[in-house]
N, C-alpha and C positions, 0 to 999 in steps of 0.2 A: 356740032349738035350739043346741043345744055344736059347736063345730065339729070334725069327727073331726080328731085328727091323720095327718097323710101320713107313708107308710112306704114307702119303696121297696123295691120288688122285689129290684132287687140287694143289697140288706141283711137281707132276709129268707128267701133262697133264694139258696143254692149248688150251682146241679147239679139234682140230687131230693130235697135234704134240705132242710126248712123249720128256719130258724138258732130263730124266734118261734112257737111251738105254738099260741099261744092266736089268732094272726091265720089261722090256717089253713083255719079255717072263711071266715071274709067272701073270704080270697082265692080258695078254691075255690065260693064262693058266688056270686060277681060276676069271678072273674078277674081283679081289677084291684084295689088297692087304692081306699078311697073319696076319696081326692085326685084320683084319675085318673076316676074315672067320674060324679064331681056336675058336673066343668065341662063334660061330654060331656052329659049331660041337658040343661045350662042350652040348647044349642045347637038341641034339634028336629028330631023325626023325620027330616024331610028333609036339614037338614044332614048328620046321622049314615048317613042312607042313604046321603046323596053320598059319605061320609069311608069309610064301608064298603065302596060300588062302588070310588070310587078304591083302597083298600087291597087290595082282593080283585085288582083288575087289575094293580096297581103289585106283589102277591107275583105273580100270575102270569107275569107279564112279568120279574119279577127269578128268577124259578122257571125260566124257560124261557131267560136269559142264563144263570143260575147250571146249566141243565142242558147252554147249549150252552159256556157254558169249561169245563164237565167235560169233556164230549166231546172241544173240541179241546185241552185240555189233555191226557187220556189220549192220544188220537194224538200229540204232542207228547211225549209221556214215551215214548209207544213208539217214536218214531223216535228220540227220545234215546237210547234204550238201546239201540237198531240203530245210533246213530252210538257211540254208546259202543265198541260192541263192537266196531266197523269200527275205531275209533280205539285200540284196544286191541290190536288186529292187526298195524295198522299200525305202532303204535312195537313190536311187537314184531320185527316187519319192519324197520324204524328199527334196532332196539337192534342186531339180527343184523349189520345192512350196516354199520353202527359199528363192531361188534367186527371186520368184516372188512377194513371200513376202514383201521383203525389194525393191524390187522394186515401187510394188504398195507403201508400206507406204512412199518410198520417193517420187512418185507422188503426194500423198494425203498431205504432207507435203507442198509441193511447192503451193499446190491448196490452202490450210489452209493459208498459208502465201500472196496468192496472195487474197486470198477474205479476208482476215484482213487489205490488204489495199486497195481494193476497197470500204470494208466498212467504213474504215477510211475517204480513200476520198468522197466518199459518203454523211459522216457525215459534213464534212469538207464543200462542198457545201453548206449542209441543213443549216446550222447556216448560212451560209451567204445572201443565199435566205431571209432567216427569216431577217437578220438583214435588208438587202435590205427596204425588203416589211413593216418591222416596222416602217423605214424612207419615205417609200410612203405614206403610213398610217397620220403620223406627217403631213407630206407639206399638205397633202390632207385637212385632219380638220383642221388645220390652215388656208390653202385657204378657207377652207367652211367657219370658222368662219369670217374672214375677208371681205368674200363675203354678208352674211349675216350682219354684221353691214353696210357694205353701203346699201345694197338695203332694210334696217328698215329706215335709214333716207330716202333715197329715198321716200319707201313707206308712208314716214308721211309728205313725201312735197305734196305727190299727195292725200293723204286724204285732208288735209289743201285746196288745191286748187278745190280740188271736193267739198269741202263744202263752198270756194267762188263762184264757179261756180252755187251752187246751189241757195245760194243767191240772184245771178245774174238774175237767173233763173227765179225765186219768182218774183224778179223786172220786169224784161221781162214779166213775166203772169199779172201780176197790169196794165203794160202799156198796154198791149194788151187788157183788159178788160177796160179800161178807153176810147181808141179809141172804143172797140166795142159800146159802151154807146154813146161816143159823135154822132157815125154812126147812131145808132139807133134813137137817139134821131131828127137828121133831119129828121124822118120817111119819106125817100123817095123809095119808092116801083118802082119808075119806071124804075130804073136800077137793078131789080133782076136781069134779063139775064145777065146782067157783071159780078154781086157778083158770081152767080153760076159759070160763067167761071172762074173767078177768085180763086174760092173757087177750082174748077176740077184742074186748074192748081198747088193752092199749094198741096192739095193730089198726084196729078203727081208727083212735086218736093219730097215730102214728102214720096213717096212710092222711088222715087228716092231715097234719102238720107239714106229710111231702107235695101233697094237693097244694094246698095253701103257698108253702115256697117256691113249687115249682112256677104257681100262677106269677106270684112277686119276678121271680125270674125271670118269666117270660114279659111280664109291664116293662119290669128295667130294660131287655131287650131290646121290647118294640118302642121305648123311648128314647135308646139310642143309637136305632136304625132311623129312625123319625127326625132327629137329630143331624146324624149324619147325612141323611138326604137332602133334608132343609139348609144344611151348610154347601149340600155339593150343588144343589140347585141355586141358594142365592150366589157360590161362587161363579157357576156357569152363566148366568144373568149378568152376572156387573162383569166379567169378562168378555161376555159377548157384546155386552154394550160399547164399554171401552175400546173395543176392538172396531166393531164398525164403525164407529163414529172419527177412533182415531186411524184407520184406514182409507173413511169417505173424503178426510180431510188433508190428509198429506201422501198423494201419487204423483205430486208434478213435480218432483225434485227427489234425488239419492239421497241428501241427507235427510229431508224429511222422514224419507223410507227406512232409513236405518236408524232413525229414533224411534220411529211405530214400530221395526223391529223389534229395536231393544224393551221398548213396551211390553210387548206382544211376550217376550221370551221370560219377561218379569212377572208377568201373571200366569204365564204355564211355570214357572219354578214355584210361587204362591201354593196353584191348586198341588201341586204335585209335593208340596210339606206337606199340605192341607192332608192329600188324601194317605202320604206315609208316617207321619205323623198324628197329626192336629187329629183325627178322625178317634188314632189310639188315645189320647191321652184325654179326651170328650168321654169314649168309652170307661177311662180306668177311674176317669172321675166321678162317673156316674156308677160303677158299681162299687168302686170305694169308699161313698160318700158314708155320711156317719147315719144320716135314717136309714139304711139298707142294714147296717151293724147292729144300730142300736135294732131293727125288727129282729133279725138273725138272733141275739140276745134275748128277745123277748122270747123267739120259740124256744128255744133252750131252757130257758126257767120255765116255761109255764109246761116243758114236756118232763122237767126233771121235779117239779114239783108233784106236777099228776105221776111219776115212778115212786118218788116217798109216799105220795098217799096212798096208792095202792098197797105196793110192803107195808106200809103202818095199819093198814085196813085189813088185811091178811094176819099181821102179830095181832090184832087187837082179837080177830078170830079165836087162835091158837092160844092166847092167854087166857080167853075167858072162857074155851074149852076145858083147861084146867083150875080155874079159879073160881070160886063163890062169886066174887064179885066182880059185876060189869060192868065193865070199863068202854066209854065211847072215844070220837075223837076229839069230844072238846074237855075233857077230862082224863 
């Protein structure tokens, strides 16, 4: 017997189409080419039943894996495509907070760039205020000081001349006490009534004259409490100014704050000359001045004048009490 030749399957079927016509018949006749089904004969019922139960179990069991990785494979593909879509959301979710992202930070950039140069400029000022207020400071105590050496000489021409005047004074109280003596000694009692008037009138004069200074006193005063007020109030004004303005302008930074400090601490040492000082020496100028002297001299003469006329008006009395002839004061 010839032995058939072996054809495989996969060379003679692709798909549903048969490549070999003429094998078509044995293959649909036996399903199997005869290579594949004479060594299957040689083997015996029994074998073949075993090879057929094993093959029928081994598809249904591969039937029932391949039906349950379908299964979990679709659930698999469906929560894939439920993660899909969650993951789909999400970077779009993502992309959004990105784009806002880089938004905001190029906000925050342009803010960052714009407050480094307001602080700049900021700083930029502060130095200049400072430098300013350093050069007010200088003209300032050099006018003090320059003020003050005039008004030491000043003041030591008016001691000098207060202590002529008191001189003067001494001499004036010597003469006054020489006529009182020469009066007393004509002991004439019969013009009390005149000395009395006379005496009421210079008290009059006399209460006049403290009238009069004490009001001068009190103008000087209240022109250098006036003064001093008008100095503490325009110091409080340009301090307060200075102060909120350089306040309003440098909080966003330590150094700024510690220049405003040092501002801040430079016009409380000012006011605080101002008021241990500057206030005394506005005061000592104003009642040292020379019109305050020169009035003070005037009452003086014009009360020691009106004390000669009186005594000369009194001897003129007492002399022409005793004399023929009358004598007034312009003779």
């Amino acid at each position: 017997m010839r032995r058939q030749p072996i054809h495989f399957p996969w060379n003679i079927r692709q798909g549903d189409v048969m490549t070999v016509p003429s094998l078509c018949w044995e293959f649909l006749k036996g399903a199997f080419t005869p290579g594949e089904v004479e060594p299957l004969r040689a083997l015996g019922c029994d074998n073949l039943y075993n090879q057929h139960t094993l093959f029928l179990v081994g598809a249904a069991a591969t039937s029932n894996v391949i039906l349950r990785n379908w299964y979990a494979l679709s659930q698999k593909e469906e929560e894939y495509n439920r993660f899909k879509s969650e993951v789909v959301a999400t970077m779009e979710i993502i992309k959004v907070g990105q784009e806002r992202l880089a938004k905001e930070k190029a906000d925050f950039e342009a803010y960052k760039r714009s407050e480094k140069w307001s602080a700049a400029a900021a700083k930029k000022q502060v130095h200049s205020l400072t430098k300013i207020l350093s050069q007010e400071r200088k003209l300032s105590n050099e006018a003090c000081a320059c003020d003050n050496d005039k008004f030491y000489h000043l003041r030591q021409e008016i001691i000098n001349m207060k202590a002529a005047n008191s001189g003067l004074a001494k001499k004036e109280v010597a003469v006054v006490v020489a006529i009182e003596d020469a009066i007393l000694a004509h002991n004439r009692m019969e013009d009390v009534a005149l000395a009395e008037l006379n005496g009421r009138l210079l008290e009059a004069e006399a209460e006049a004259r403290a009238e009069r200074a004490r009001a001068d006193a009190q103008s000087a005063l209240a022109e250098v409490e006036k003064t001093r007020a008008d100095a503490e109030s325009a110091r409080s004004i340009k301090e307060g100014e200075n102060c909120e303005r350089v306040l309003a302008q440098h909080t966003t930074s330590s150094g700024q704050l510690d220049d405003a400090k040092a501002m801040i601490g430079d016009f409380h040492a000012d006011r605080q000359w101002m008021l241990d000082y500057g206030v005394v020496y506005i005061a000592n100028a104003i009642s040292s001045a020379p019109e305050v002297d020169v009035a003070v001299a005037t009452l003086r003469a014009k009360a020691r004048d009106a004390g000669y006329k009186v005594g000369y008006t009194e001897c003129l009395t007492h002399v022409n009490d005793v004399s023929d002839k009358k004598f007034t004061d312009k003779q």
